[in-house]
C-alpha positions as CSV (number, residue, x, y, z in Angstrom):
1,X,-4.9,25.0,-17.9
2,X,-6.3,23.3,-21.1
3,X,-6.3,19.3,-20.6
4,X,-7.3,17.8,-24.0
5,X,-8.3,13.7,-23.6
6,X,-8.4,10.9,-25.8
7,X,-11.4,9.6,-27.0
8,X,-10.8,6.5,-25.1
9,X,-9.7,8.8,-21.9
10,X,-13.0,10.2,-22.1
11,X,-15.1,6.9,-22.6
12,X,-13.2,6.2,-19.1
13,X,-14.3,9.8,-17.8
14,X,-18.0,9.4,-18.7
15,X,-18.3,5.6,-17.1
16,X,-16.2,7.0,-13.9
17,X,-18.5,9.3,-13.6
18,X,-22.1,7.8,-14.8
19,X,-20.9,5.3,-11.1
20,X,-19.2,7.6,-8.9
21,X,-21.5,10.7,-9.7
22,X,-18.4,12.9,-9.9
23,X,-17.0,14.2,-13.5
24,X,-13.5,14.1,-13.6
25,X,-11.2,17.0,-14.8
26,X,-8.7,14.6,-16.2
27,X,-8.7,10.7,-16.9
28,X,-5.4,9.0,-17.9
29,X,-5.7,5.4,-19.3
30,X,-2.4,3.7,-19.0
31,X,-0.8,1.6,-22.0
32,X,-2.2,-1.7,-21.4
33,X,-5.9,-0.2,-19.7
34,X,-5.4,-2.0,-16.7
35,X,-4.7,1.4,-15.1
36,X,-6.8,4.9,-15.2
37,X,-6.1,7.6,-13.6
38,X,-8.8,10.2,-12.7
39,X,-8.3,13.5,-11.9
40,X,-11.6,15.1,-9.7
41,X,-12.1,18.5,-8.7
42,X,-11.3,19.7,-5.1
43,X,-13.2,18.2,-2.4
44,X,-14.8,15.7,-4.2
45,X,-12.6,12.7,-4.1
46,X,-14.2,11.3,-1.2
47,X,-17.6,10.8,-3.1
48,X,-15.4,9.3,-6.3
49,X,-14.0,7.1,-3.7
50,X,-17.6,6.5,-1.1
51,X,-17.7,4.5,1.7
52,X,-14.9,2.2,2.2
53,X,-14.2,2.2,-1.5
54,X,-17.0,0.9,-2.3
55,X,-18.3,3.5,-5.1
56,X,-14.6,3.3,-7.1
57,X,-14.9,-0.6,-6.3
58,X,-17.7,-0.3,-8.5
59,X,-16.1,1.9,-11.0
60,X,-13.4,-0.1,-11.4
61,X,-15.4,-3.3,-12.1
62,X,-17.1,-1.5,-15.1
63,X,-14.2,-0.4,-16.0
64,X,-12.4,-3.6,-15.8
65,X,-9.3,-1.7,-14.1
66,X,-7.3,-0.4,-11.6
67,X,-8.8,3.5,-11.0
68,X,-6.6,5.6,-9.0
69,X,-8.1,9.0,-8.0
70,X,-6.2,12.1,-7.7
71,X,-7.4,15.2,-6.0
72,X,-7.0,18.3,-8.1
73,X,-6.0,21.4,-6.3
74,X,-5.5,25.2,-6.8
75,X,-1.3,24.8,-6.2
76,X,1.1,22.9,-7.8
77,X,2.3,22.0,-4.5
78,X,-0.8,20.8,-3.2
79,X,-1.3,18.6,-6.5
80,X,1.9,17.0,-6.8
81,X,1.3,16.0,-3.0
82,X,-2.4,14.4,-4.3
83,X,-0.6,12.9,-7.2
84,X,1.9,10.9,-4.8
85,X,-0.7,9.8,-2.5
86,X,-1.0,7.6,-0.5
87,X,2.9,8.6,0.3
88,X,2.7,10.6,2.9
89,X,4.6,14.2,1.5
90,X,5.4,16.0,4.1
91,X,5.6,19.0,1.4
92,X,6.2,20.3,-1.7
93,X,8.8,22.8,-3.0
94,X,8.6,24.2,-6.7
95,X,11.1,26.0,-8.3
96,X,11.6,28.5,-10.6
97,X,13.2,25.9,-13.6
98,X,9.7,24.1,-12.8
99,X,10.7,21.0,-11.0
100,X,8.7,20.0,-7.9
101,X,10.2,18.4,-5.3
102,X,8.7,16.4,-2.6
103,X,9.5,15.5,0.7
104,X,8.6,12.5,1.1
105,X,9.2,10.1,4.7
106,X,11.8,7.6,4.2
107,X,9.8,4.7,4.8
108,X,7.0,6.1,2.1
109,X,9.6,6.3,-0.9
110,X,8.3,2.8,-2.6
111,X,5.1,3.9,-2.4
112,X,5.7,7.5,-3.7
113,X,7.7,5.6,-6.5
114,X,5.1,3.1,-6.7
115,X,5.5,-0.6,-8.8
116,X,8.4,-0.2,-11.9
117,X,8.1,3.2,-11.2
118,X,4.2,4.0,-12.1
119,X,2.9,6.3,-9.3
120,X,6.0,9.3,-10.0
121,X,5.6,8.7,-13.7
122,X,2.1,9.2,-13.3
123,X,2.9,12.3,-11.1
124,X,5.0,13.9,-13.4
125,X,3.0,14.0,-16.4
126,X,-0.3,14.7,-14.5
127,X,1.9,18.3,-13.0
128,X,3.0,18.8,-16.5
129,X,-0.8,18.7,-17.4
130,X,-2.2,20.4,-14.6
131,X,0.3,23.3,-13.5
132,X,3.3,23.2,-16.4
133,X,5.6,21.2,-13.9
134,X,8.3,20.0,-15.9
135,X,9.6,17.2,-13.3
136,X,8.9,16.1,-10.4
137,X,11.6,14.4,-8.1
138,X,11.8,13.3,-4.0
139,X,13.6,14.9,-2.4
């Protein structure tokens, strides 16, 4: 699938990527750009990330934000779970209206929700991107 970006989305891509060495598929700057969300191929969120967070520690101070990296993946299922992380989804069901939903443990549920709702909003329009998801909901 086709994601087009902002220009500011990809001003936020090409820093991300000029620190972590990884070139994200996506890049999602929230409202107030406190927030970005980058989206990096499969297998390569550990480099974005590096040792002990220090590589997006350092992304997110030239940034001056929050950067939250999401694992892109081959399934739908497999994405919304990266998308909801660090819940831990203990799987993913789409169905054939085009709503994912995720299992999710009981105790995980704020974090899959995350703070006024952010981390499933964010979810939700990076599936619709992605894999033409039109909701996604924990089940």
């Amino acid at each position: 699938m086709h994601v087009e970006l902002t220009d500011e989305a990809r001003r936020y891509a090409s820093r991300f990527a000029d620190v972590t060495g990884v070139t994200p598929r996506d890049c999602l700057v929230r409202e107030d750009g406190d927030r970005v969300v980058v989206v990096v191929p499969p297998g390569e969120k550990g480099e974005a990330v590096g040792p002990a967070g220090a590589t997006v520690e350092r992304a997110e101070e030239l940034l001056s934000a929050t950067v939250d990296v999401v694992e892109d993946a081959e399934r739908a299922a497999d994405f919304v779970a990266n998308a909801l992380a660090p819940a831990a989804v203990r799987g993913v069901t789409v169905s054939q209206q085009g709503v994912a939903f995720a299992e999710v443990l009981a105790s995980d549920r704020g974090v899959a929700i995350g703070e006024d709702g952010q981390t499933i909003e964010t979810a939700r329009e990076l599936a619709r991107r992605h894999h033409d998801i039109d909701d996604v909901q924990l089940a």
